[in-house]
Backbone as CSV, one residue per row, in Angstrom:
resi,resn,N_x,N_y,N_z,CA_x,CA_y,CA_z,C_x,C_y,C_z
1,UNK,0.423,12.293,-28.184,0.926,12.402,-26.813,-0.253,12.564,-25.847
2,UNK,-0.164,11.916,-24.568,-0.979,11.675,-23.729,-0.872,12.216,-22.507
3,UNK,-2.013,13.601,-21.654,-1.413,13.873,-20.816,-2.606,13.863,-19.824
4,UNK,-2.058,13.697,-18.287,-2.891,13.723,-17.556,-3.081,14.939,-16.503
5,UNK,-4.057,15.585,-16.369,-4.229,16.668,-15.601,-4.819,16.520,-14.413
6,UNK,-4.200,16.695,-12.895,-5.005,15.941,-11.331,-4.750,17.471,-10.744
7,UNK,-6.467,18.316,-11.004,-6.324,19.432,-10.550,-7.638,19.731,-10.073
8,UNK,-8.205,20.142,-9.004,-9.607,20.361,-8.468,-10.033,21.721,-8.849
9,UNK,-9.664,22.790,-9.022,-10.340,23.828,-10.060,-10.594,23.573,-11.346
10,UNK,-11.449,23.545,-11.189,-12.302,23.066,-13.087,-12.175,24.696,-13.331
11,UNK,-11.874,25.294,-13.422,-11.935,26.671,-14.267,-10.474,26.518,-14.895
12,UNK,-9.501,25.959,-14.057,-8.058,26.086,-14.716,-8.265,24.147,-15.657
13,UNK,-8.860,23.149,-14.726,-8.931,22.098,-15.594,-9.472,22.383,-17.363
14,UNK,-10.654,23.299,-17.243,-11.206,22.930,-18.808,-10.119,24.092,-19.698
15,UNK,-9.290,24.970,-18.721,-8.360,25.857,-19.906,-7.563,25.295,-19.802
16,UNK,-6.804,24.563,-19.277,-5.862,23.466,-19.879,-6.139,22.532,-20.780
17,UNK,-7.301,22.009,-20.631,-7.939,20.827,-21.396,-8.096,21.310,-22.913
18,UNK,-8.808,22.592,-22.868,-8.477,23.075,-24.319,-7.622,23.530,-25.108
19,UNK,-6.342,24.067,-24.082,-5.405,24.687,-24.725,-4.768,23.468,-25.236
20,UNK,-4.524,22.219,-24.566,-4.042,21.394,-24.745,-4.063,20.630,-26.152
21,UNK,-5.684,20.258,-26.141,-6.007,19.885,-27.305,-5.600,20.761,-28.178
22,UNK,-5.508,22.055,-28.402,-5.274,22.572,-29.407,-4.129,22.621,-30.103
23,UNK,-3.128,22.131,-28.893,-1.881,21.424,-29.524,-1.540,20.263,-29.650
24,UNK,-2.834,19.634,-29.610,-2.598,18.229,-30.887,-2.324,16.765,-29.633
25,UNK,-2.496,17.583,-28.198,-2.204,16.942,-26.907,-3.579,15.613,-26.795
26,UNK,-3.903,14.857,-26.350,-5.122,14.145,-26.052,-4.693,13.939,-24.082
27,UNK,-6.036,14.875,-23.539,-6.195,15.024,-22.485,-7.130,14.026,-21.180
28,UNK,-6.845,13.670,-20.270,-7.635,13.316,-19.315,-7.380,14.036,-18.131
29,UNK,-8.110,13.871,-17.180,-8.490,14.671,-15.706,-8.520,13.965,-14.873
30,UNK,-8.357,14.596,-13.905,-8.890,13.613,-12.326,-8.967,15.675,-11.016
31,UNK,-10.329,15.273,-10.731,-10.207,16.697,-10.095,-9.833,15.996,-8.486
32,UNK,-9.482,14.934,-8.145,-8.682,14.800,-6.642,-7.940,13.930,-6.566
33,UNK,-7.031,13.506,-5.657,-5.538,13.233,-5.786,-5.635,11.689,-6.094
34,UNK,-7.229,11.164,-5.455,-6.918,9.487,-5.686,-7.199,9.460,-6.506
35,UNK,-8.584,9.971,-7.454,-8.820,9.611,-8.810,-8.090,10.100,-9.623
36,UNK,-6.319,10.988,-9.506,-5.777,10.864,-10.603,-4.912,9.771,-9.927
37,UNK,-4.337,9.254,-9.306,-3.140,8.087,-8.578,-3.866,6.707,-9.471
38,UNK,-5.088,6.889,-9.471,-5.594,5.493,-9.816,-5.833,5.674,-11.591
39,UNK,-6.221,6.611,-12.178,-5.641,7.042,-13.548,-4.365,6.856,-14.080
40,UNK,-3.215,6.931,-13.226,-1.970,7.210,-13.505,-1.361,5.828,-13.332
41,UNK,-2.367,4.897,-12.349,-1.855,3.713,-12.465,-2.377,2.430,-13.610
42,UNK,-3.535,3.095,-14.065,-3.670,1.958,-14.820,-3.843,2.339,-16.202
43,UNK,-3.232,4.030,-16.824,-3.279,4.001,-18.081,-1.493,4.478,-18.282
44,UNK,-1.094,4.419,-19.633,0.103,5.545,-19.582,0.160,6.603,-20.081
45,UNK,0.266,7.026,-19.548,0.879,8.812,-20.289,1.768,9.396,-20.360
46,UNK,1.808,10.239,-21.281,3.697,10.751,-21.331,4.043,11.483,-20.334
47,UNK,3.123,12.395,-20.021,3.080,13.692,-19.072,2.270,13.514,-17.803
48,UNK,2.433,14.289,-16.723,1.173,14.057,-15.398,1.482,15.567,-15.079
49,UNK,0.477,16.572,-15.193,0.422,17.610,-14.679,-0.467,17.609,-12.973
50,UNK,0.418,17.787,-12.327,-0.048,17.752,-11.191,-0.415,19.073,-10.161
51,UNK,-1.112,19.466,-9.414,-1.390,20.167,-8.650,-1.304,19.961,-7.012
52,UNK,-0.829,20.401,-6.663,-0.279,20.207,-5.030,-1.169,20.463,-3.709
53,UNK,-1.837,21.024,-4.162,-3.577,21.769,-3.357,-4.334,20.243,-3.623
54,UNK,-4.224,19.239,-3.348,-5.965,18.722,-4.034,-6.724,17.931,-2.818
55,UNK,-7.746,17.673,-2.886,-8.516,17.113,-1.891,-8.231,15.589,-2.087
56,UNK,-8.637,14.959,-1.061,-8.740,13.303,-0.537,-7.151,13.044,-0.291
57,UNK,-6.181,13.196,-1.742,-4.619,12.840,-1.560,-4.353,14.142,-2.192
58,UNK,-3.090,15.343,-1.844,-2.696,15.714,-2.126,-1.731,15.266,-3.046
59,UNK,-0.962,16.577,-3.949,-0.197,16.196,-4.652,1.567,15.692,-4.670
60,UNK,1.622,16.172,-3.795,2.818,15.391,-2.817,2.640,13.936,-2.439
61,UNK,1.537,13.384,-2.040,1.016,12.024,-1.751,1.366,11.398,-2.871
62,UNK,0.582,12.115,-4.338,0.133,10.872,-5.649,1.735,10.839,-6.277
63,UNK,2.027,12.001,-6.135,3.665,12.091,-6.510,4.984,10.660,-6.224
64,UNK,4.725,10.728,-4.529,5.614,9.688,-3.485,4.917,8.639,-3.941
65,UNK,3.461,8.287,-4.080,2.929,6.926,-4.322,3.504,6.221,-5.665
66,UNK,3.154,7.126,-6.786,3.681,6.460,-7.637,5.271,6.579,-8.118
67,UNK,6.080,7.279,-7.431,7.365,6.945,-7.524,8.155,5.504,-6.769
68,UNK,7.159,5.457,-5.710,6.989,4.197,-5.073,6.407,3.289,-6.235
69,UNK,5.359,3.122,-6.847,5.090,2.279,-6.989,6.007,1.925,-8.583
70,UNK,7.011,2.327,-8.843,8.002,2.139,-10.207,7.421,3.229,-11.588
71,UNK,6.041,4.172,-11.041,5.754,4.702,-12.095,6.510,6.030,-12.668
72,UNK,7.308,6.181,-13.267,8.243,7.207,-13.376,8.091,8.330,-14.986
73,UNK,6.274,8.230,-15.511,5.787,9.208,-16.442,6.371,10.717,-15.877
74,UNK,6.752,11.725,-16.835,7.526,12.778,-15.827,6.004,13.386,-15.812
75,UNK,6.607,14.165,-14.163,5.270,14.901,-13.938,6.209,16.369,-13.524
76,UNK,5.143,17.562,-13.671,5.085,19.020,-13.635,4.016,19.104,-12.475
77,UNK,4.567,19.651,-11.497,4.127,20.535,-10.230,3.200,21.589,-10.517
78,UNK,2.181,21.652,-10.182,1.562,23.121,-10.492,0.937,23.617,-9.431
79,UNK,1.471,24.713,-8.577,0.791,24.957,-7.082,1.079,26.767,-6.885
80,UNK,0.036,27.001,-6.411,0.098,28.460,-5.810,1.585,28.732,-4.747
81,UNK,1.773,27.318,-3.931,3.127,27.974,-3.563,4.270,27.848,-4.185
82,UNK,4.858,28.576,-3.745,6.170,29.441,-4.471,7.339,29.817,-3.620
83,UNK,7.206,28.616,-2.626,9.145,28.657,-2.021,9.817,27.976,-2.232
84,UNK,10.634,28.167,-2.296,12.180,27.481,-2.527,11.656,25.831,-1.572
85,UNK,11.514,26.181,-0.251,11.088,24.218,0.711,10.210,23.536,-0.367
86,UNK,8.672,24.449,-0.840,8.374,23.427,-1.187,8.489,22.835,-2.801
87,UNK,9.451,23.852,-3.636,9.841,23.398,-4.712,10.707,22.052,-4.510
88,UNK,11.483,22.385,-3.657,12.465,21.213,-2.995,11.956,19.673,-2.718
89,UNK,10.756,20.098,-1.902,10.378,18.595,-1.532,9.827,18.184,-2.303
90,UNK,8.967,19.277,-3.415,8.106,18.203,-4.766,9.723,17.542,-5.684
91,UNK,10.674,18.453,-5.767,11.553,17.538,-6.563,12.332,16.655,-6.254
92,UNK,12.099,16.544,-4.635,13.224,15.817,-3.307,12.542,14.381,-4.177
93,UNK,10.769,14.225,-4.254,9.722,12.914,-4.183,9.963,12.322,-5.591
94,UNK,10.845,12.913,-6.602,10.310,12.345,-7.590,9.542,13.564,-8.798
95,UNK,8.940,14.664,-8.608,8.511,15.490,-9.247,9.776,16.118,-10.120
96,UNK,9.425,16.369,-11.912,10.352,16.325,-12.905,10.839,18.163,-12.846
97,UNK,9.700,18.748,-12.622,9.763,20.079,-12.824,8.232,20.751,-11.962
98,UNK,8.743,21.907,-11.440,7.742,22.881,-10.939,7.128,23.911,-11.707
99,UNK,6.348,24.498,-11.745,5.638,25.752,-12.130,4.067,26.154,-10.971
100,UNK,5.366,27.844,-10.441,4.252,28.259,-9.568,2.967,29.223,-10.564
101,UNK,1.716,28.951,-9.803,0.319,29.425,-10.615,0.076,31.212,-9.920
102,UNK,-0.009,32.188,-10.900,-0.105,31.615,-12.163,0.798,31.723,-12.500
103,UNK,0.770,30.950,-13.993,1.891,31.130,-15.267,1.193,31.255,-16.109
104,UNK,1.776,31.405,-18.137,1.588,31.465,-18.836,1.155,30.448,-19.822
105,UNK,0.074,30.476,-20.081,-0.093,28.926,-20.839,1.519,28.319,-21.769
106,UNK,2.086,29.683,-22.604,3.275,29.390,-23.620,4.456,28.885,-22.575
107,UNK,4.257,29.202,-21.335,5.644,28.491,-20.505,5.198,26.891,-20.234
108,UNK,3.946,27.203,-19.627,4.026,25.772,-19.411,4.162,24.853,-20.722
109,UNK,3.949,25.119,-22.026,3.927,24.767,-23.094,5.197,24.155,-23.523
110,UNK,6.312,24.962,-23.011,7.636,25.008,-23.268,8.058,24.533,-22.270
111,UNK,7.599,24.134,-20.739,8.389,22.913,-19.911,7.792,21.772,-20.450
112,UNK,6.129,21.626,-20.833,6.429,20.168,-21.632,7.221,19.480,-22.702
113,UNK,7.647,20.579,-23.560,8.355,20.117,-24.250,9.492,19.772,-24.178
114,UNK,10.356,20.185,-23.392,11.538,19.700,-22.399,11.477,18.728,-21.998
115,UNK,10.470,18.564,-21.053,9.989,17.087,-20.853,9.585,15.736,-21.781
116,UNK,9.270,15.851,-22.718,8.931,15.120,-23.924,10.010,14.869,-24.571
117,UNK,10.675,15.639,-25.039,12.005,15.807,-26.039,12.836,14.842,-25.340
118,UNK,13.177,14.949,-23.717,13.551,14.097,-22.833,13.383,12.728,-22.377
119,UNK,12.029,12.203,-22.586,11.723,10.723,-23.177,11.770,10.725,-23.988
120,UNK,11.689,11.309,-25.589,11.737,10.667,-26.623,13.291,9.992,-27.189
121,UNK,14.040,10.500,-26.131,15.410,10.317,-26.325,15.540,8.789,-26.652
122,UNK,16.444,8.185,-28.043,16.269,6.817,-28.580,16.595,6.085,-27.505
123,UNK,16.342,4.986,-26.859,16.729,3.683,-26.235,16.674,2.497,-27.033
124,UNK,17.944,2.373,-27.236,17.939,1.319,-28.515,17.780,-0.755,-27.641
125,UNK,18.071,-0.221,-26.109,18.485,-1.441,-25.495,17.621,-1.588,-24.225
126,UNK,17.017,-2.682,-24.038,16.048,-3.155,-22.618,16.518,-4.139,-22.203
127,UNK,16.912,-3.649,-20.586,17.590,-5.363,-20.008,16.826,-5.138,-18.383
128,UNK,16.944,-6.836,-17.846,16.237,-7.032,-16.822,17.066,-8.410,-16.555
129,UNK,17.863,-8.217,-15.594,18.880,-9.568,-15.141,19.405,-9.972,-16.551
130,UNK,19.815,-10.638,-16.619,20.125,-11.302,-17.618,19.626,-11.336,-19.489
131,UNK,18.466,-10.831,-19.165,17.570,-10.838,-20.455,17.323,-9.512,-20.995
132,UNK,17.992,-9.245,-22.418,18.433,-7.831,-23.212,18.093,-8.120,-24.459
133,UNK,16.723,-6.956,-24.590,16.224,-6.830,-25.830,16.769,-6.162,-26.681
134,UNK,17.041,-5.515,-27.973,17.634,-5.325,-28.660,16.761,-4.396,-29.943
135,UNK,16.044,-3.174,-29.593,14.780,-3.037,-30.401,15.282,-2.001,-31.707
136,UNK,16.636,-2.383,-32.033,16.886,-2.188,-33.478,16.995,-3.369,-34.677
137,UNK,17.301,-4.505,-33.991,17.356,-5.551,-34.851,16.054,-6.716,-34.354
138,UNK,15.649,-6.130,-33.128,14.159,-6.741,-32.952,14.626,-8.189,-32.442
139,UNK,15.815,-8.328,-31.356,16.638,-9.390,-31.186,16.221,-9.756,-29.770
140,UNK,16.172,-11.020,-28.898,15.806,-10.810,-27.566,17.209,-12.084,-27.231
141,UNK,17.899,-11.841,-26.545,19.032,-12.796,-25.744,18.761,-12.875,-24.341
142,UNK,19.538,-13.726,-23.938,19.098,-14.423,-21.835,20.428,-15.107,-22.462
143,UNK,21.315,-14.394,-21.226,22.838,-14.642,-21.180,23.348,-14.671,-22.416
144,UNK,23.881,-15.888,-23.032,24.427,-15.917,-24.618,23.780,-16.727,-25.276
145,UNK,22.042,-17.189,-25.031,21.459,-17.877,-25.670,20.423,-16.500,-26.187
146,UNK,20.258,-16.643,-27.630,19.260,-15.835,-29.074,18.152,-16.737,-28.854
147,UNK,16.725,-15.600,-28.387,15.775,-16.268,-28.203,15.037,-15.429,-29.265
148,UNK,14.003,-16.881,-30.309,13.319,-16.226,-31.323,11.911,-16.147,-30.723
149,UNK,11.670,-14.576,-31.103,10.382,-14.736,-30.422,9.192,-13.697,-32.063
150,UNK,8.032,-14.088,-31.695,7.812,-13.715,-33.251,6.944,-11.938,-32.984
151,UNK,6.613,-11.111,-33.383,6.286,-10.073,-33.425,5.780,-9.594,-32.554
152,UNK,4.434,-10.360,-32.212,3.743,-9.917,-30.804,4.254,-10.221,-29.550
153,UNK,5.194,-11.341,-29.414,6.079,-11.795,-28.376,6.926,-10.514,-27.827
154,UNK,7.423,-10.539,-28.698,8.676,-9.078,-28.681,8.138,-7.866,-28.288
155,UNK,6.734,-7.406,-29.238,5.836,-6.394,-28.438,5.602,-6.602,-27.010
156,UNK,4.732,-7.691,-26.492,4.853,-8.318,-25.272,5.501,-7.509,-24.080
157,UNK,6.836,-8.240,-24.659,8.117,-8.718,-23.762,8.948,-6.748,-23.857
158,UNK,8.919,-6.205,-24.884,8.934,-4.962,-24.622,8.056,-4.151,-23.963
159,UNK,7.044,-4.358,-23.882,5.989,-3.475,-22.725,6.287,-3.863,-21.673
160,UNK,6.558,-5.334,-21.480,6.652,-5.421,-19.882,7.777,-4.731,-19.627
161,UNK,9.115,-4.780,-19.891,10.799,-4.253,-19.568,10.432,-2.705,-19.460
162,UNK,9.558,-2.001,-20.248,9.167,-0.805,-20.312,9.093,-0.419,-19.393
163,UNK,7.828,-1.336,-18.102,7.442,-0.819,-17.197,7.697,-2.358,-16.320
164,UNK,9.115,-2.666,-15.867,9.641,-3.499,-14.956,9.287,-2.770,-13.642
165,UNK,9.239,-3.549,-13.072,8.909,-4.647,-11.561,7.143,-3.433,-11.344
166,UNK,6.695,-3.385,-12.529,4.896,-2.546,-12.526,3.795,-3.880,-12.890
167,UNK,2.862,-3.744,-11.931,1.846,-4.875,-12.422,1.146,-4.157,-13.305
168,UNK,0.770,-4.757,-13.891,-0.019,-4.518,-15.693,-0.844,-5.887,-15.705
169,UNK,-2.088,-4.920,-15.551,-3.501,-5.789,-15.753,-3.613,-6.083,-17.158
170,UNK,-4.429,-7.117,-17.396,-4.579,-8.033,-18.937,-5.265,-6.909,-19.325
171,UNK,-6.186,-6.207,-18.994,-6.895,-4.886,-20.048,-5.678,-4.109,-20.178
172,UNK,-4.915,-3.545,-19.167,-3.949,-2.527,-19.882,-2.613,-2.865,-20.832
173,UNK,-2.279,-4.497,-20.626,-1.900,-4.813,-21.652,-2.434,-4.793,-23.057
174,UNK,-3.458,-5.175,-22.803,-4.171,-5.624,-24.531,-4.518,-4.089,-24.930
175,UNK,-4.833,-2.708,-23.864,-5.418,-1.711,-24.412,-4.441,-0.790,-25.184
176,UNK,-2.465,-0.789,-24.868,-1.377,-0.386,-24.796,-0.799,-1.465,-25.948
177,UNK,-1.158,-2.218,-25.841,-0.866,-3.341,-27.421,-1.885,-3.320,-28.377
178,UNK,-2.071,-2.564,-29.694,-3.098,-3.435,-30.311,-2.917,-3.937,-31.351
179,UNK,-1.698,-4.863,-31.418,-0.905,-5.580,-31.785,-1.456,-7.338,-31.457
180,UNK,-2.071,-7.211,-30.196,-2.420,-8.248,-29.354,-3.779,-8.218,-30.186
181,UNK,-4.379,-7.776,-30.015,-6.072,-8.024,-30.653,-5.573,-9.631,-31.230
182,UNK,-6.517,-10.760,-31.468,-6.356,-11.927,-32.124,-8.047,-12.271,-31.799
183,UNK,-8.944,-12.323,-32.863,-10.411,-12.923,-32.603,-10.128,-14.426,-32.701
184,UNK,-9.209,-14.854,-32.864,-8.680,-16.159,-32.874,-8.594,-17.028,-31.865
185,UNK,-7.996,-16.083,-30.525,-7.830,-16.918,-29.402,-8.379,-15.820,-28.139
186,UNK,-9.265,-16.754,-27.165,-9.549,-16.297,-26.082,-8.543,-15.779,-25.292
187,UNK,-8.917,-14.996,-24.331,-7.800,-15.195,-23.221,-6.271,-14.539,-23.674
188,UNK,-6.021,-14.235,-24.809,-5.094,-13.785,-25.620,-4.116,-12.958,-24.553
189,UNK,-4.142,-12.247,-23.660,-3.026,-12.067,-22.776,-2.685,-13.675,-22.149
190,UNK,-3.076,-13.933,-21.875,-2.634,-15.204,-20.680,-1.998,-15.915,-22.144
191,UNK,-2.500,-16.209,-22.625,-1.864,-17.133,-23.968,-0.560,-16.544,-24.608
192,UNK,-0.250,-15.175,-24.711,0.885,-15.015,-24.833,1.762,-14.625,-24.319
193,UNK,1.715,-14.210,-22.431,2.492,-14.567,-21.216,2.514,-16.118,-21.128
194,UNK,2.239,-16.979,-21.599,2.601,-18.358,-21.269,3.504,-18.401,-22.439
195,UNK,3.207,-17.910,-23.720,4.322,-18.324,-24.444,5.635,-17.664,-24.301
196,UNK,5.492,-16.918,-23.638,6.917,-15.974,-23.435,7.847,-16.641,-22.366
197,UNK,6.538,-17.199,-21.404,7.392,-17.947,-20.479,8.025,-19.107,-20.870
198,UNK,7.478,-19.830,-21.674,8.203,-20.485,-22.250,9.539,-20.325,-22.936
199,UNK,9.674,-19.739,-23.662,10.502,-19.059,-24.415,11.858,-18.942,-23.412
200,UNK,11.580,-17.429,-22.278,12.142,-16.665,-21.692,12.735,-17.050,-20.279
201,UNK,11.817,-17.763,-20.067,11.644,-18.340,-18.381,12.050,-19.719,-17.968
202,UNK,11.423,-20.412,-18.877,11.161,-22.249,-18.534,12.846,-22.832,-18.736
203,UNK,13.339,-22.354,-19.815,14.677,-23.190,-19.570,15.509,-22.433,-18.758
204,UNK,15.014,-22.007,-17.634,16.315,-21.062,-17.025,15.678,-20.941,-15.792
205,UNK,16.652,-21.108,-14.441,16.902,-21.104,-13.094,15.728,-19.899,-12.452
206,UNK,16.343,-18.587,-12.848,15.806,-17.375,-12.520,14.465,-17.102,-13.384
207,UNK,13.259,-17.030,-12.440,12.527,-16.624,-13.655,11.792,-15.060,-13.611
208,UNK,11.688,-14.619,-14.589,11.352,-13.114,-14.856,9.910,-12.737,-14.634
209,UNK,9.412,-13.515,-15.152,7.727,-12.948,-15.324,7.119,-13.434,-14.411
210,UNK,6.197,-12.459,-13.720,5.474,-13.137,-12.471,4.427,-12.205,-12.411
211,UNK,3.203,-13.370,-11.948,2.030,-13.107,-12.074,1.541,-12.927,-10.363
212,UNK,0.659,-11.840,-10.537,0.195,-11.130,-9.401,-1.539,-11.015,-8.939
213,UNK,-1.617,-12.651,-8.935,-2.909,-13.085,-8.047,-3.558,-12.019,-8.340
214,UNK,-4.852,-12.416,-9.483,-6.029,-11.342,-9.747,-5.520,-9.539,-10.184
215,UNK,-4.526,-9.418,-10.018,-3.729,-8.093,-10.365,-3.340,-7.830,-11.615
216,UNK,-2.598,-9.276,-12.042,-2.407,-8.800,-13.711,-0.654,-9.759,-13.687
217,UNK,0.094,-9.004,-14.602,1.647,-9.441,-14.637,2.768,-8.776,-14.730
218,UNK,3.775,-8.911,-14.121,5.072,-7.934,-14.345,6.284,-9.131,-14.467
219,UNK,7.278,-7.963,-14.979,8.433,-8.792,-15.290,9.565,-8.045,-14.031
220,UNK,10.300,-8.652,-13.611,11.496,-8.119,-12.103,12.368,-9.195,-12.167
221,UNK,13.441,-8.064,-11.775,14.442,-9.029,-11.439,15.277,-9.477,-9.829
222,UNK,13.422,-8.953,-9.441,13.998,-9.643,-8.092,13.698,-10.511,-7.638
């Protein structure tokens, strides 16, 4: 499990960082609000521990940004204040859960796990308009046509639905797949977004996957 910590006291960053690890957590940082927004956008993590104090973007900012931007990793509030308004507005934006500082390392321990237990919850089914994956029998359909797609396709085509209408750069695909690795073929993202489009896209009106000029690719169904 992967968590990210966007907190500008390095005295509370490196005792989180260790307590963390010590439960088996693998940690990253960002000590101000853009360098975790821009962390949070181009890796995934299960968790985003956030802090509400931070310099350049506060934590209310990186919160609204990436709920805006479709990123919905749950995140934990962590701020010296402690009223009722501003518990409200961190959970009004999108924020999963609060904890005012200080606390106890074993509580916060025990809202992540709430939180975790809470995504790990099975999703047996991924749909996006018309097109419903099926990741118990490893099945992909578009309306009532069975589309065969072969292992890495399906990996693919499940990361993108994962994180629908999110651009996903060819490194964070291939770094989140390594399934994809192939010393075989160059270019190996683009080569197997073209075959998907094929597959998924080309015989059909509406198309899903769309590429975002120098940005990378997402799948939407708008």
């Amino acid at each position: 499990m992967k968590i990210l910590v966007i907190e500008d006291d390095e005295k509370i960053v490196n005792f989180l960082k260790k307590g963390l690890e010590e439960e088996s957590y693998s940690v990253d940082y960002a000590l101000n609000g853009d360098e975790g927004l821009y962390l949070a956008s181009v890796n995934t993590y299960d968790l985003i521990l956030l802090d509400i104090m931070l310099p350049i973007k506060d934590g209310i900012e990186v919160c609204r940004t990436l709920r805006t931007n479709k990123i919905f990793t749950p995140i934990i509030m962590l701020t010296a204040k402690d009223t009722t308004e501003d518990k409200i507005k961190g959970l009004d934006i999108g924020a999963n859960d609060y904890l005012p500082k200080p606390f106890s390392f074993s509580e916060l321990l025990a809202r992540i796990r709430v939180q975790l237990r809470t995504q790990e919850m099975p999703q047996t089914r991924l749909k996006v308009d018309d097109l419903e994956l099926d990741l118990l029998s490893k099945t992909a359909r578009r309306g009532e046509d069975i589309i065969a797609l072969t292992a890495k396709e399906f990996s693919l085509l499940e990361f993108l639905i994962k994180n629908k209408d999110r651009v996903l750069s060819e490194s964070v695909i291939s770094e989140n797949l390594s399934n994809m690795d192939d010393d075989n073929i160059s270019n190996v993202v683009n080569v197997y977004i073209y075959r998907l489009r094929n597959k998924i896209d080309k015989p059909y009106e509406k198309k899903l996957i769309k590429t975002i000029r120098g940005l990378g690719f997402k799948i939407s169904d708008a």
